[in-house]
C-alpha positions as MATLAB code, in Angstrom:
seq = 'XXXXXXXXXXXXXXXXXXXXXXXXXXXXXXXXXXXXXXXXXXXXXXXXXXXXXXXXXXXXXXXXXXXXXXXXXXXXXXXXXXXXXXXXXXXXXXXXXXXXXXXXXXXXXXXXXXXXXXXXXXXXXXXXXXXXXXXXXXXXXXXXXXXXXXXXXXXXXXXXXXXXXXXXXXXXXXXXXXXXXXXXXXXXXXXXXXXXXXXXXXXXXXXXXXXXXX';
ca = [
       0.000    0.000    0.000;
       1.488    3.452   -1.181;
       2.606    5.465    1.967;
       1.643    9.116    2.036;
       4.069   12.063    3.827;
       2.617   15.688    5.224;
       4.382   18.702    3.363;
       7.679   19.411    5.391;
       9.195   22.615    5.553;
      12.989   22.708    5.067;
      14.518   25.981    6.825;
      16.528   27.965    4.616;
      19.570   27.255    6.152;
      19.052   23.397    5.233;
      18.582   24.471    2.067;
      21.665   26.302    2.062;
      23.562   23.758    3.654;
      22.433   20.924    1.213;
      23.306   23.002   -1.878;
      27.070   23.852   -0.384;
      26.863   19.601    0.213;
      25.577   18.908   -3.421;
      28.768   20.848   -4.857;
      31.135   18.699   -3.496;
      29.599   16.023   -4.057;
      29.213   16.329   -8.199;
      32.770   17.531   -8.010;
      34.476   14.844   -5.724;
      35.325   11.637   -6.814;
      36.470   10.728   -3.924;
      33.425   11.269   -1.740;
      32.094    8.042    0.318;
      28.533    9.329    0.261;
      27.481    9.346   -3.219;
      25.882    7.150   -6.118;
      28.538    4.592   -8.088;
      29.611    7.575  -10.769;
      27.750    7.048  -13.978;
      28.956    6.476  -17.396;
      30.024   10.028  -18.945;
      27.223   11.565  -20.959;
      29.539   10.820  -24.321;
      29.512    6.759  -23.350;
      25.547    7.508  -22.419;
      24.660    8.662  -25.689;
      25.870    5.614  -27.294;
      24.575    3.255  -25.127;
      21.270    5.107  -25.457;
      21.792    4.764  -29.828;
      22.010    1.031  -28.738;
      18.925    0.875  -26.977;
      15.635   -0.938  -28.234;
      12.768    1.208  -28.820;
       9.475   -0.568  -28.036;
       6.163   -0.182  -26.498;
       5.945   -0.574  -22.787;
       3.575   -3.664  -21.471;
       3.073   -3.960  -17.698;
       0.707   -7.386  -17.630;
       1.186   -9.156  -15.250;
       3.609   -6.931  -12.836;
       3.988   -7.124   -9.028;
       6.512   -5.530   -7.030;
       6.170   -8.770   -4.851;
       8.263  -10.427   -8.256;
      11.412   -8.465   -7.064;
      12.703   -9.304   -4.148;
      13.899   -6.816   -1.684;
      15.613   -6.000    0.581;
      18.146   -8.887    0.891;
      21.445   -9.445    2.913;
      24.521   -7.512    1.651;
      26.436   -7.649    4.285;
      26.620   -8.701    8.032;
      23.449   -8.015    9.587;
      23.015   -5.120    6.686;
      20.309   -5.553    4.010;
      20.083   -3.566    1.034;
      17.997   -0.323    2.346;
      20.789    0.247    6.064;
      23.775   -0.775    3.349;
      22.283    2.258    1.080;
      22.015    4.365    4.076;
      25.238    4.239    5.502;
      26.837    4.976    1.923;
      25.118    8.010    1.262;
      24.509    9.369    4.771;
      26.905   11.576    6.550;
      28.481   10.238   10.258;
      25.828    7.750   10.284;
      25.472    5.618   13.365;
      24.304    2.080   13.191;
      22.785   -0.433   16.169;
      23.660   -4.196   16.225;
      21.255   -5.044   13.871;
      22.401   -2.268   11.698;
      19.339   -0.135   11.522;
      20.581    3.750   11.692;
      19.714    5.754   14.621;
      22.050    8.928   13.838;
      23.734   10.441   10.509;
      22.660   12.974    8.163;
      21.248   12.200    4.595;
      21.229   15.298    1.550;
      18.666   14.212   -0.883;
      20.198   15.140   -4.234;
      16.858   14.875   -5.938;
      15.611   17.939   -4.160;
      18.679   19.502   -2.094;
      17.098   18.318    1.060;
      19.223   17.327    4.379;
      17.330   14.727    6.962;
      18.683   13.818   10.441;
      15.947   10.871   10.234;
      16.477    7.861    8.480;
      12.904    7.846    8.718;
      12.581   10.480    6.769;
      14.191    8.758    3.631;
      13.409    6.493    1.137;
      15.819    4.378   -1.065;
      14.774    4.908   -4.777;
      15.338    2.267   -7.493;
      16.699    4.786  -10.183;
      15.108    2.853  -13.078;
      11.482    1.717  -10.837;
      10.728   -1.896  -10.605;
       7.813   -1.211  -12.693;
       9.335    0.307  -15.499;
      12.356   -2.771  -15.604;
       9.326   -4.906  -15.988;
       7.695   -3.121  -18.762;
      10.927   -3.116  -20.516;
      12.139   -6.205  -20.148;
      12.155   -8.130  -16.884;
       9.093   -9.508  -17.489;
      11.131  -12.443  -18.924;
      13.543  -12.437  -16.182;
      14.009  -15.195  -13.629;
      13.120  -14.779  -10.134;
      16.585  -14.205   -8.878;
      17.766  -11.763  -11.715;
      15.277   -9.290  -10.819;
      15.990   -9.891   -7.210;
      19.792   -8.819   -8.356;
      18.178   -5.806   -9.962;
      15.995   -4.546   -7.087;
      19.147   -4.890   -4.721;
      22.198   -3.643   -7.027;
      24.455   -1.336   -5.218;
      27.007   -1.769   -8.057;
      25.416   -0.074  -10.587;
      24.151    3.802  -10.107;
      20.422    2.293   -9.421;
      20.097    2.730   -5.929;
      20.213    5.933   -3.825;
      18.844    7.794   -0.587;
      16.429   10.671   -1.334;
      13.457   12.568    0.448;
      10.806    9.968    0.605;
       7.820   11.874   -0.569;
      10.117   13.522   -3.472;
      10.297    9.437   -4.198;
       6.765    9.485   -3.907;
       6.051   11.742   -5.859;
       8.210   10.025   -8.558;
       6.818    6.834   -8.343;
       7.357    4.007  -11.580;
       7.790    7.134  -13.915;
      10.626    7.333  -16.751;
      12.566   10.956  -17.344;
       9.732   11.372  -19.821;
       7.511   11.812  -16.944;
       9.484   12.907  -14.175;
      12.955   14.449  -13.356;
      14.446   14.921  -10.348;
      13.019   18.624   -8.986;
      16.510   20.127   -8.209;
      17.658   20.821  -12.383;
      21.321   20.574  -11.937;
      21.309   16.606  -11.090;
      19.387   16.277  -14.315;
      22.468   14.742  -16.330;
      23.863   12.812  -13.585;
      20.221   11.308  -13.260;
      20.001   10.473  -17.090;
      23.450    8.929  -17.661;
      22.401    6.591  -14.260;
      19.620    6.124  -16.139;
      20.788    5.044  -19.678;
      23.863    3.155  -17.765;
      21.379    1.010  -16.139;
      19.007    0.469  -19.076;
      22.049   -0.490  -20.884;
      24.014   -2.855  -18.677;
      20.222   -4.969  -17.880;
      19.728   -4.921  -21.824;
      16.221   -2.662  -21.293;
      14.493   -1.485  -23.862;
      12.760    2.293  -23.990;
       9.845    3.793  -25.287;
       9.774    6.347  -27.697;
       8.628    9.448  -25.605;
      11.525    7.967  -22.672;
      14.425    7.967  -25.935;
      13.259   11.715  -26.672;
      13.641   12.828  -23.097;
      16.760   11.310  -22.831;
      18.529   12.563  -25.854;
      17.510   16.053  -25.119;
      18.912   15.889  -21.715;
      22.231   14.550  -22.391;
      22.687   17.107  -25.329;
      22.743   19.737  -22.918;
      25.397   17.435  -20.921;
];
């Protein structure tokens, strides 16, 4: 059942704060708190020329067909593994669940003290792998999907901002803060491409016009 969040209001000086954060964390390679660095937007636009274009079909989808969250390490599944990479001085109990650290939401420029308060989005949605493509998977490759922390497909953002985002492709919704568009859409194609997805038409339009501007 979908979970709904009351409007929050972030003080300025979050704001503030999470922009000054966002800078160095395009700009450092080197940060611990950040998404696996996408393909360059060169490599993206041919792996997006390689792409099949087809028409999406979501018969017979479930989110209940991929698996999550599983072990990845220790007593750490997928979502407190997720966490701990992309929060800041994050504190962990026994059983790994977070109970302090700071997380900047790069979809939005928001900073939460609450783990609570964040969500762990699947870059490329569940949903829209199955339209394009893992429909025909096997139980356990979408299960390696929904829980890849190799590939740039899984990151900690403001939940409702996740939300609000739901199964939708770039076509349909970008990430509200503009200047993580083409770090979004070579994650994006980079995924697509190394799970041999296809894209629809309108999704291929969106995408090219992003990364031109890249």
């Amino acid at each position: 059942m979908p979970k709904f969040y009351a409007r929050r209001r972030v003080s300025i000086l979050a704001a503030l704060t999470g922009l000054i954060a966002s800078v160095g964390l395009f700009n450092s390679p080197t940060a611990s708190a950040a998404l696996p660095t996408p393909v360059s937007a060169a490599t993206a636009r041919t792996y997006l020329a390689s792409l099949t274009v087809a028409t999406e079909n979501r018969t017979g989808y479930s989110r209940d067909l991929f698996p999550t969250w599983i072990t990845i390490s220790g007593t750490c599944n997928t979502r407190e593994y997720i966490l701990k990479r992309d929060g800041s001085n994050v504190v962990t109990d026994s059983a790994c669940a977070a109970t302090s650290g700071s997380w900047y939401s790069v979809y939005d420029g928001a900073t939460w003290t609450a783990a609570s308060d964040v969500d762990i989005d699947h870059l490329v949605p569940l949903a829209e792998a199955w339209d394009s493509g893992a429909s025909a998977w096997t139980t356990a490759q979408r299960q390696a999907f929904a829980n890849d922390v190799t590939r740039p497909q899984l990151l900690a953002v403001t939940d409702n901002v996740n939300q609000s985002k739901g199964d939708q492709d770039p076509a349909e919704w970008m990430p509200p803060l503009s200047s993580y568009a083409c770090t979004y859409v070579r994650a994006w194609v980079q995924v697509k491409y190394y799970y041999n997805l296809k894209v629809d038409s309108a999704e291929k339009t969106k995408l090219s016009s992003v990364l031109s501007g890249c």
